[in-house]
N, C-alpha and C positions, 0 to 999 in steps of 0.2 A: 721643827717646832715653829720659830717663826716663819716659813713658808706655807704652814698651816694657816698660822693666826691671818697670814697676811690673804691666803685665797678664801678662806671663811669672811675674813670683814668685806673681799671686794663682793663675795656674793651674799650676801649681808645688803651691802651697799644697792647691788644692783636687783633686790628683792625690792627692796621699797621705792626707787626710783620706777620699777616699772607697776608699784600698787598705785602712788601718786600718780601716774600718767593716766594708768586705765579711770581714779580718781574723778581726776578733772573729764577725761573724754564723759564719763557719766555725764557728771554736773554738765557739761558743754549738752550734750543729748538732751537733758530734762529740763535745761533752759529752750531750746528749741522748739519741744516739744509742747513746752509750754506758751509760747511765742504763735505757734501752729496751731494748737485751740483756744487761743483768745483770740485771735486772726478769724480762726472758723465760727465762733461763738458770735464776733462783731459781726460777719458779714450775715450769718442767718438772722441774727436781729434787724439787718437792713433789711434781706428779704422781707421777713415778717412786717416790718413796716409799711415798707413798699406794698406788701399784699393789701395790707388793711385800707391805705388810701386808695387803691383799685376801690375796693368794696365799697367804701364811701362815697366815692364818686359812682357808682353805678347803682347803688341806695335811690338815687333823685331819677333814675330809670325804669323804677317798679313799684306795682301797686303793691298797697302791703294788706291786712284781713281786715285793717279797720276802715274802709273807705265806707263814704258817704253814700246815700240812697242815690242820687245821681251818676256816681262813679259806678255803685253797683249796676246798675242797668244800665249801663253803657258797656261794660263789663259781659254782663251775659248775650247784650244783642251782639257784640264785638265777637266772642265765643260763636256762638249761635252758628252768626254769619262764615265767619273766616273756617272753622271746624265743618263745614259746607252742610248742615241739619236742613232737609228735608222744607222746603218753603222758607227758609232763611238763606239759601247761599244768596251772597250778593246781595240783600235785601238792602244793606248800610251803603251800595253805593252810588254816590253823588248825592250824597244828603246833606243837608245844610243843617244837622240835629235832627232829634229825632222827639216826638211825644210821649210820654209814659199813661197810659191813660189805665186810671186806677179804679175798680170797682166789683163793688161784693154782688151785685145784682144780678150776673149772670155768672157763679163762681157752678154750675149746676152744669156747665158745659162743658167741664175738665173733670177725668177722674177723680184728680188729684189734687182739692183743695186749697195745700197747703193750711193757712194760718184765715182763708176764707177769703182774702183778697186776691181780685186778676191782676196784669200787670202785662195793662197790650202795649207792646212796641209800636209805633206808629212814625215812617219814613212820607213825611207830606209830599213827596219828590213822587212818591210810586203809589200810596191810597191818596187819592184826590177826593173821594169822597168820604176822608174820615173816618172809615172802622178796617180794622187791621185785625190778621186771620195769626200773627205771629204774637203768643200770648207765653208768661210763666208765670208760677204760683212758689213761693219762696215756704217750706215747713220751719217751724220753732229752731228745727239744730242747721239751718242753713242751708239744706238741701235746695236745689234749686230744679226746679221738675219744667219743664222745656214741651211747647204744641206749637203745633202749626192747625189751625184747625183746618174742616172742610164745610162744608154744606152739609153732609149730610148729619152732620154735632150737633144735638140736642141734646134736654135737660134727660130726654129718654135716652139717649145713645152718646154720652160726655167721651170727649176725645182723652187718649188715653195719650202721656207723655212721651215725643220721639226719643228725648232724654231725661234721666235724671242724675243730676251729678252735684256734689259739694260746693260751696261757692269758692272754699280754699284749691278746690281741683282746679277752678276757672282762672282763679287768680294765677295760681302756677303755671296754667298754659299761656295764659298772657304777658308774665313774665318772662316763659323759655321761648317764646316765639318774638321778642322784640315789639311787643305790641300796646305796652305798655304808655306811651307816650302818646298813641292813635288815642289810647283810651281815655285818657284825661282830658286831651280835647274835645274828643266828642261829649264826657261827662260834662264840660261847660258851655254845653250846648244841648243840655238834654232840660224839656218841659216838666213838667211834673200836672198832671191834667185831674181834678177828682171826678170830672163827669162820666156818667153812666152811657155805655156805646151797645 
């Protein structure tokens, strides 16, 4: 009998000293564990910060949809040109700015209206004599409809658009292509001309 009592209480004894062990090893785990995703949770928050400063610093990199009538058409002759369209490759270079020469009086020579005003790109470096063959008409939702004319354009046979593309499309390419930066320069150096050509 007391050899009973005595190997029942030692395994008695040695039940709980090994529940307390396992016990603790838990709690030691799920402090760990816990220790491992606030560790993981701090550094993704660095990332995420980190990322966001990237972005902001590359913000002053890119046009955005609200630019100004001079950006805009610096913008599309920058497209035009660099997208290589049909009597625009190369038209922007070695220009020192370029003229916008704006007018409704010959809008009978483009298909495609747009809002009734032309919108001739003019590189003084390459038309010496002032009227320029690379023309767009901008419609109400932004569309931006793109000529190159010929000789043979009249109010009888209006040139029909090489392109017509969004101005958020243009914007986008000029951002994915780094070109961004060309573009603001050349926008402060872009004329704004109302005479009829």
């Amino acid at each position: 009998m007391v050899i009973l009592c005595i190997v029942s209480g030692g395994w008695f004894l040695f039940k709980n000293k090994s529940q307390s062990a396992s016990s603790a090893n838990e709690t030691t785990t799920e402090s760990t564990d816990a220790k491992i995703s606030s560790n993981t949770t701090n550094g993704s928050t660095t990332a995420q910060n980190s990322n966001s400063n990237d972005t902001s610093n590359n913000a002053s990199d890119k046009l955005s949809s609200d630019i100004g009538p001079k950006e805009t058409a610096a913008a599309i002759a920058y497209y035009a040109d660099k997208s290589g369209l049909d009597g625009w490759k190369d038209y922007l270079k070695g220009n020192n700015g370029i003229t916008i020469i704006l007018s409704s009086a010959h809008a009978s020579m483009v298909s495609d209206i747009g809002q009734g005003m032309l919108y001739g790109v003019l590189n003084e470096q390459l038309n010496v004599n002032g009227v320029t063959k690379n023309i767009y008409t901008l419609d109400e939702d932004d569309t931006v409809n793109i000529y190159h004319l010929s000789d043979e354009n009249s109010p009888d046979n209006p040139a029909t658009p090489i392109k017509s593309v969004s101005k958020d499309e243009i914007i986008q390419y000029i951002n994915d292509h780094g070109y961004a930066s060309d573009v603001k320069k050349l926008g402060s150096r872009v004329t704004l001309d109302q005479e009829s050509y």
